[in-house]
Backbone as CSV, one residue per row, in Angstrom:
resi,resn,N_x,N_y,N_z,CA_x,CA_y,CA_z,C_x,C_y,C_z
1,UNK,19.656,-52.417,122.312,19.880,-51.043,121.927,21.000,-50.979,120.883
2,UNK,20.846,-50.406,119.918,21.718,-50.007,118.489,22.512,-49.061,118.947
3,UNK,23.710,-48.993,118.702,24.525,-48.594,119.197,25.021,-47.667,118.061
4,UNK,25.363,-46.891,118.051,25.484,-45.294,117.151,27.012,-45.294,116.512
5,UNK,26.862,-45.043,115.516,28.180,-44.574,114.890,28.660,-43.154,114.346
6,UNK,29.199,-42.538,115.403,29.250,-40.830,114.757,30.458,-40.566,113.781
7,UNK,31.401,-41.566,114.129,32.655,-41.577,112.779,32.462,-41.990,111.342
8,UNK,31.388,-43.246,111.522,31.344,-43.641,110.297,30.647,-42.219,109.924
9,UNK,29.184,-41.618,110.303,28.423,-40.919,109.808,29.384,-39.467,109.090
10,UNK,30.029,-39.334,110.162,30.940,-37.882,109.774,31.710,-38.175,108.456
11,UNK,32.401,-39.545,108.697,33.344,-39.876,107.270,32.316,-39.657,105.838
12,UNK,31.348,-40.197,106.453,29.953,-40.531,104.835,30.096,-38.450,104.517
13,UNK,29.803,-37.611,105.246,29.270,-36.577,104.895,30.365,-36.078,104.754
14,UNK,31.365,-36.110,104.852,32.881,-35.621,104.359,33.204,-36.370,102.918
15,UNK,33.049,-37.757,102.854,32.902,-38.689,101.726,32.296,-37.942,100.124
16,UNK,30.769,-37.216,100.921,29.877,-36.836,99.809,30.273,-35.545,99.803
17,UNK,30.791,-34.746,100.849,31.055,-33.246,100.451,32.100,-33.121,98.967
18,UNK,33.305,-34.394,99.284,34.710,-34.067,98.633,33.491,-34.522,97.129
19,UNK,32.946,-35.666,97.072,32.156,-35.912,95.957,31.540,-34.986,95.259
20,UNK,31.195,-34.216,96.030,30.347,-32.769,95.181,31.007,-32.148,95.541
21,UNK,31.589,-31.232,96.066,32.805,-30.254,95.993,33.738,-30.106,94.940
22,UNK,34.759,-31.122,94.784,35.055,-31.457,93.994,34.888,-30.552,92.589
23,UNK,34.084,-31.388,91.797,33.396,-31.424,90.482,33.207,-29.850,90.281
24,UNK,32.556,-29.751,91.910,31.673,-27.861,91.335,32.840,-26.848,91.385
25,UNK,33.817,-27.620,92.244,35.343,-26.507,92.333,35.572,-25.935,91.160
26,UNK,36.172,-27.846,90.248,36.826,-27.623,89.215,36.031,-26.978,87.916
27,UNK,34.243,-27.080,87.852,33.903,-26.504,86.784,34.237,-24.874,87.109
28,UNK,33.720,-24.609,88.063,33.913,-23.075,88.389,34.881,-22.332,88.240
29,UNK,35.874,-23.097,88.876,37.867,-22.579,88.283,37.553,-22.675,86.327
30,UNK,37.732,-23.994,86.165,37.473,-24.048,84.756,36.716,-22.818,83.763
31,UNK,35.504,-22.668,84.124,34.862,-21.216,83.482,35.086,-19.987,83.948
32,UNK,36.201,-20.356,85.101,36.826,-19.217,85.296,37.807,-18.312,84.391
33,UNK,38.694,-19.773,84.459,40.310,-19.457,83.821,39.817,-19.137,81.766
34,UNK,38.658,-20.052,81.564,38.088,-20.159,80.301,37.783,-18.785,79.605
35,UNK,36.884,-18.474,80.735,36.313,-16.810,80.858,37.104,-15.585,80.656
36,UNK,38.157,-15.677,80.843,39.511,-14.503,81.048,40.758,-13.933,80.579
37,UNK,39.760,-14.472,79.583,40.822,-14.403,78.004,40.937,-13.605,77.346
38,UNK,41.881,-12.391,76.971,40.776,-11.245,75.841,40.163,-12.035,74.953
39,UNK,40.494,-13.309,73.970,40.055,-13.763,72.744,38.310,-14.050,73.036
40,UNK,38.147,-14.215,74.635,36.744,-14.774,75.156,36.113,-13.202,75.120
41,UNK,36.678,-12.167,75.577,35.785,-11.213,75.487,35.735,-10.834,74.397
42,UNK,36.290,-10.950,73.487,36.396,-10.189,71.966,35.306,-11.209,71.484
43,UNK,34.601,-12.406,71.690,33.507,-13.368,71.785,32.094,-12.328,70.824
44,UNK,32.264,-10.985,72.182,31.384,-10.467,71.879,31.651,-9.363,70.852
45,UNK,30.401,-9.448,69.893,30.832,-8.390,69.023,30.748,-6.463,69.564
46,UNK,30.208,-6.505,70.454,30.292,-5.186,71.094,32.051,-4.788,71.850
47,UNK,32.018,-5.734,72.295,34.119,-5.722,72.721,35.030,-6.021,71.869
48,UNK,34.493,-6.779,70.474,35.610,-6.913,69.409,36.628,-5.265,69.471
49,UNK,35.599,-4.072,69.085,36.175,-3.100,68.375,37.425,-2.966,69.852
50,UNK,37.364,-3.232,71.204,38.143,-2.987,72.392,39.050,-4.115,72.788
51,UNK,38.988,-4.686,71.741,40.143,-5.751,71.647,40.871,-5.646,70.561
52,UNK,40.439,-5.104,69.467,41.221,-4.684,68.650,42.426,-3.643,68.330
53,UNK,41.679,-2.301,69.187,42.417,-1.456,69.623,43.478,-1.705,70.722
54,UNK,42.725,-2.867,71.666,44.433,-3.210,72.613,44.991,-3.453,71.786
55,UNK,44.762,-4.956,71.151,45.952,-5.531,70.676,47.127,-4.719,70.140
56,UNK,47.059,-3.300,69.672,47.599,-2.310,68.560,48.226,-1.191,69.854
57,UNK,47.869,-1.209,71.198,48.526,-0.842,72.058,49.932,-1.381,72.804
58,UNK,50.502,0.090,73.528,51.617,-0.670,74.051,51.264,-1.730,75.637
59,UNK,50.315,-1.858,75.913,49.765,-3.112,77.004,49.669,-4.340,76.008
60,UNK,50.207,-4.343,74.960,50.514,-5.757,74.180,52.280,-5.823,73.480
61,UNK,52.078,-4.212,73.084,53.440,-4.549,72.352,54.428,-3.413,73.226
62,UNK,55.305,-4.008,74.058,55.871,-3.221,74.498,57.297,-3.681,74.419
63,UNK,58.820,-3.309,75.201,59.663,-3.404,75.623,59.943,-4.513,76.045
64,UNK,59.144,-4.740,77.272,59.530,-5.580,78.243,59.057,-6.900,77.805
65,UNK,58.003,-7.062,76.893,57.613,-8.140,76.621,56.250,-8.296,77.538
66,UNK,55.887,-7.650,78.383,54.497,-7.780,79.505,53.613,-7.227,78.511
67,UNK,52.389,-8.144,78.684,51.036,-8.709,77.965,49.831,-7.934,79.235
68,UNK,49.025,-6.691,79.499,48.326,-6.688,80.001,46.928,-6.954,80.046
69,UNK,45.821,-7.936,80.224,45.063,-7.963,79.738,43.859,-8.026,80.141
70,UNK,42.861,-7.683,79.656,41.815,-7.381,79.783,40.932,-7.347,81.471
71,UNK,41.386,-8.755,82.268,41.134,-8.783,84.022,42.439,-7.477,84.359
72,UNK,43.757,-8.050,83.461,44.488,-6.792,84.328,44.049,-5.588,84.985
73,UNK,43.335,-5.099,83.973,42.533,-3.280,84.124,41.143,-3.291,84.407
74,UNK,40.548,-3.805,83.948,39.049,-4.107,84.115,38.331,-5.038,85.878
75,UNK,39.169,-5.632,86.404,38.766,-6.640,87.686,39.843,-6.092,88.715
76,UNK,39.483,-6.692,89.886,40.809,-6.318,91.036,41.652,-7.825,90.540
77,UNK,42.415,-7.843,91.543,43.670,-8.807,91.475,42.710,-9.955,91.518
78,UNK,43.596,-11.185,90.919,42.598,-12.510,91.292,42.963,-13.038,92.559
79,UNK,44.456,-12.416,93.370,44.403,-12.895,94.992,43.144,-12.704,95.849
80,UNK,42.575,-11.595,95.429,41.557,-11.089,96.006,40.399,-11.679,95.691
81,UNK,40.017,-12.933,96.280,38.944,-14.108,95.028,37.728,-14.051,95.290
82,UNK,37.400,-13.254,96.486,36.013,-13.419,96.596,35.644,-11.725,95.608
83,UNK,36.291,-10.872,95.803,36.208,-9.872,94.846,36.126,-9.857,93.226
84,UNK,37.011,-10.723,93.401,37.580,-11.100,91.560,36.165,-12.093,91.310
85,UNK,35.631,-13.181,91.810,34.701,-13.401,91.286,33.255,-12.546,91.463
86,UNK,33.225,-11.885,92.786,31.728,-10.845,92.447,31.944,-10.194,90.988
87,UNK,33.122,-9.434,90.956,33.227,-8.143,90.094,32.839,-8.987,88.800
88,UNK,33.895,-10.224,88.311,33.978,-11.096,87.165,32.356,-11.637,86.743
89,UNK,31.933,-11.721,88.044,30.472,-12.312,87.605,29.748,-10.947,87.225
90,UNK,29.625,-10.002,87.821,28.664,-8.411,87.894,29.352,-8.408,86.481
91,UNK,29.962,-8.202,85.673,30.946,-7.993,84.538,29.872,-8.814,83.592
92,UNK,29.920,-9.932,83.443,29.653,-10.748,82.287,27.705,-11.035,82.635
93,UNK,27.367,-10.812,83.686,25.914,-10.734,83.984,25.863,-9.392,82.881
94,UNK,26.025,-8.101,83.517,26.143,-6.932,82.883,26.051,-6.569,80.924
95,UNK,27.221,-7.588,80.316,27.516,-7.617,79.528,26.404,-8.489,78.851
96,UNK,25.869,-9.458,79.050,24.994,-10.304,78.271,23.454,-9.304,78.393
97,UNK,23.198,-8.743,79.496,22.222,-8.080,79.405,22.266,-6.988,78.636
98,UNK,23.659,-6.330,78.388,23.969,-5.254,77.218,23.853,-6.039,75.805
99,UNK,23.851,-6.969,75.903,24.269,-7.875,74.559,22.389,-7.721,74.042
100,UNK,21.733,-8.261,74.794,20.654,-9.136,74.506,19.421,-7.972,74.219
101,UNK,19.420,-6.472,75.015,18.405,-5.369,75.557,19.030,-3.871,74.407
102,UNK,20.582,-3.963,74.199,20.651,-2.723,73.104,20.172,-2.662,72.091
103,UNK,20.247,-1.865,71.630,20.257,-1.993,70.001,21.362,-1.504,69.825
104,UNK,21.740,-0.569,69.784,23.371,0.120,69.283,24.191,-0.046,70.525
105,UNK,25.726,-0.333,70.783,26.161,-0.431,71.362,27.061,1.424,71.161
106,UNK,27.266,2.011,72.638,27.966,3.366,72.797,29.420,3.188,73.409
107,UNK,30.064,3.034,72.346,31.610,2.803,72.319,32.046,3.582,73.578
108,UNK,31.985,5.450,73.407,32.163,6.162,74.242,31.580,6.842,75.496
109,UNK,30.472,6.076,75.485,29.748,6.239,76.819,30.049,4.789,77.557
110,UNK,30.622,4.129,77.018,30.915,3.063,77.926,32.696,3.119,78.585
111,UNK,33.083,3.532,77.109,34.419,3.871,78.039,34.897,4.673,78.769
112,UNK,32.999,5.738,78.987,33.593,6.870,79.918,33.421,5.939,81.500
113,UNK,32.125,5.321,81.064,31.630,4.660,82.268,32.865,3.585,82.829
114,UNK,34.086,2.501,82.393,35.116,2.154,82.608,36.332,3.097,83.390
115,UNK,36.154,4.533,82.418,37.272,5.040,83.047,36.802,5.847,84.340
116,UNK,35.703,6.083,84.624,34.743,6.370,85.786,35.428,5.152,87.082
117,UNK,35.356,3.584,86.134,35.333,2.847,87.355,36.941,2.877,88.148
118,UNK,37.305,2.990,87.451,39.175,3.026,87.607,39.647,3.530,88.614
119,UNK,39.815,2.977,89.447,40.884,3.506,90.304,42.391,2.842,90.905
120,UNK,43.355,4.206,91.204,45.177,3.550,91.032,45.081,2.566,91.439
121,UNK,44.593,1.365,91.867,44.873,0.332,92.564,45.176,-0.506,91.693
122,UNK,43.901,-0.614,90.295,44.250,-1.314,89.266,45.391,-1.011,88.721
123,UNK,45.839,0.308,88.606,46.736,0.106,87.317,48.563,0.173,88.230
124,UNK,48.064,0.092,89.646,49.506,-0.114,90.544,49.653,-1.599,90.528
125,UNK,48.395,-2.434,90.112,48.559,-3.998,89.604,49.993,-4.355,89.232
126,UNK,50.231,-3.382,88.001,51.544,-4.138,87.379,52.104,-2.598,87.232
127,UNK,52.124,-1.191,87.690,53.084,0.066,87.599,53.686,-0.146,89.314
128,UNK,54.041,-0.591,89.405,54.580,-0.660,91.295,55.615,-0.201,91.184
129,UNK,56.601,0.764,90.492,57.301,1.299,90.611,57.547,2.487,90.141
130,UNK,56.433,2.943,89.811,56.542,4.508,89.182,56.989,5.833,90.268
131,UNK,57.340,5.209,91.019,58.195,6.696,92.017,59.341,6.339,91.502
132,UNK,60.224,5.740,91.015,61.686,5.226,90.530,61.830,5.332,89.027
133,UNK,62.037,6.427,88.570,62.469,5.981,87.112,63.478,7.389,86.998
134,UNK,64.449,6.473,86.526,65.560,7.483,86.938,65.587,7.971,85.542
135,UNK,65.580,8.116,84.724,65.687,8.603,83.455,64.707,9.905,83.439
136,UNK,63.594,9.677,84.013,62.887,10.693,83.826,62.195,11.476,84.677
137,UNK,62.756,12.316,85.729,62.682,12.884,86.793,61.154,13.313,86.468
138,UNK,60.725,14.245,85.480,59.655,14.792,85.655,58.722,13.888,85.416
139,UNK,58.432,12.721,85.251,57.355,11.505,85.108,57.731,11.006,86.536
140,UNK,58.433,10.723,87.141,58.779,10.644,88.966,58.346,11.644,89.104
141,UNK,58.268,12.817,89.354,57.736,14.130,90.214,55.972,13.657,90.041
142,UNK,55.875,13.971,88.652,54.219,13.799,88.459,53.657,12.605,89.212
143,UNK,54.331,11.657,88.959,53.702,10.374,89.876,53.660,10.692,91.286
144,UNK,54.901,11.621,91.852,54.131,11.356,93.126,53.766,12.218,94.204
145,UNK,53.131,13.072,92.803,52.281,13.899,93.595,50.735,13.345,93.279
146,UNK,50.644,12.327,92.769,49.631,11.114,92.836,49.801,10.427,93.773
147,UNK,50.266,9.785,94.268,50.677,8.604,95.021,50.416,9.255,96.411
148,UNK,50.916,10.200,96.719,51.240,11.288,97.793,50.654,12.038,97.707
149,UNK,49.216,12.440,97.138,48.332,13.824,96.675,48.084,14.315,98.311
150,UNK,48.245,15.655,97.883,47.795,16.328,99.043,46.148,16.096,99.294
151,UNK,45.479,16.732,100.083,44.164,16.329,100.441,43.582,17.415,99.843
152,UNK,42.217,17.139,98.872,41.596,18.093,97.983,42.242,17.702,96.499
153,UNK,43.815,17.251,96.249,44.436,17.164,95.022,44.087,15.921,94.001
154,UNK,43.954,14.557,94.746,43.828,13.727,94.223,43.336,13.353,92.689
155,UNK,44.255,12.879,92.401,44.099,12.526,90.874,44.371,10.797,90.440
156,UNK,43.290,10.404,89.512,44.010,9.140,89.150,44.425,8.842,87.869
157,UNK,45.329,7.558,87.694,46.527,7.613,87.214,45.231,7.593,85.232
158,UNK,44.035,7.413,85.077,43.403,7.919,83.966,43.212,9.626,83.632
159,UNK,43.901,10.243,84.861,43.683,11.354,84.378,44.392,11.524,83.150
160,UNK,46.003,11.652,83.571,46.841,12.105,82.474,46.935,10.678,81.366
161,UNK,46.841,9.474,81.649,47.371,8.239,81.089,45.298,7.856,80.160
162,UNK,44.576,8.794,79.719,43.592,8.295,79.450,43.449,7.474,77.795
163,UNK,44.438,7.847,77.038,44.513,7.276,75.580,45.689,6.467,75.423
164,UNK,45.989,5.578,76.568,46.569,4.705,76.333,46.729,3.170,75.439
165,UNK,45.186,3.046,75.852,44.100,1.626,75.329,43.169,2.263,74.477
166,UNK,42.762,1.335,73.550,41.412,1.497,73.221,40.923,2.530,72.125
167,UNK,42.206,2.810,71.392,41.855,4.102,70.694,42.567,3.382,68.914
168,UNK,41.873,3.444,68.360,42.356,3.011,66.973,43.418,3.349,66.787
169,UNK,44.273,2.294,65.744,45.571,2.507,65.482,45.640,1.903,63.924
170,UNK,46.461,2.295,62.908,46.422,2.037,61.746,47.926,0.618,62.343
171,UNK,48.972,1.012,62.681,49.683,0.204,62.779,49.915,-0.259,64.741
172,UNK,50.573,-1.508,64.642,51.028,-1.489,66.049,51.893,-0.713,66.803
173,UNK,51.619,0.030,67.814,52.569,0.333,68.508,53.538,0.036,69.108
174,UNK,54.394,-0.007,68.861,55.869,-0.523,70.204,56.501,0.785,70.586
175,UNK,56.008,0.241,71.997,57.065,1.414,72.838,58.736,1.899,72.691
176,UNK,58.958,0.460,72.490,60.401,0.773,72.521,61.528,1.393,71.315
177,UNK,60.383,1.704,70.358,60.652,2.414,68.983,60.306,3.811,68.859
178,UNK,59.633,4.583,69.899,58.716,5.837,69.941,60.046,6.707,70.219
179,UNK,59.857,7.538,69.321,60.931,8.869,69.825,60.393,9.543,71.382
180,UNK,61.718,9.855,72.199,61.749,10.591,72.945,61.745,12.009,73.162
């Protein structure tokens, strides 16, 4: 009688998992991190004109030096990974089928359909402190009667903040030069 080996067998199929695991990890991270670039979405000529207009926004040229970009506003957080890749994949599935089936691309029916998708969560991504700004009490009040909306009130932060991005600019903006 042959006598059985369940360690060796387990090691072999742990052996071949790390073997293919592996490889498919790193391409997947790889066309991940590849993927998430504005320069990759500006790829397409239908998002050029929405990369152009960031770049000329203050989510590029600001104060602080913070770069927001394109996953910033558009995807949830990438902690959130099984989300960040549905949404990231539904995104670029979406987009190639817009690419391949239009004929004219609708600048403003798409950015209504974006600012449709928006909600504060994205843009509390990187504003996590807009109840605190001591300089300007009435931009604190307004925020937080967002943050804190009564029930029936709710508003999001595209209501008032909607021409921030995305809107032609002859020169760059910097925030930290704008009269008060």
């Amino acid at each position: 009688m042959k006598r059985k080996r369940p360690y060796l067998t387990a090691f072999l199929l742990v052996a071949a998992g790390i073997a293919i695991g592996f490889p498919v990890f790193s391409m997947t991270y790889y066309t991940m991190v590849r993927t998430s670039t504005p320069q990759f979405c500006a790829s397409c000529h239908e998002i050029e004109y929405a990369y152009n207009t960031w770049k000329t926004s203050t989510h590029v040229n600001n104060a602080q030096g913070f770069v927001a970009d394109c996953m910033d506003c558009h995807l949830p957080a990438p902690h959130d990974t099984v989300d960040f890749f549905y949404k990231k994949t539904l995104h670029g599935i979406k987009d190639i089928v817009v690419h391949f089936t239009m004929d004219e691309y609708d600048r403003e029916k798409n950015r209504q359909k974006a600012y449709d998708s928006f909600d504060n969560a994205q843009c509390q991504k990187c504003h996590r402190n807009i109840l605190y700004i001591p300089d300007k009490r009435g931009a604190m009040l307004a925020h937080r009667s967002v943050i804190h909306a009564l029930p029936g009130r709710e508003k999001r932060c595209v209501d008032c903040h909607r021409d921030l991005v995305h809107n032609p600019a002859e020169v760059y903006r910097y925030k930290q030069y704008e009269l008060n």
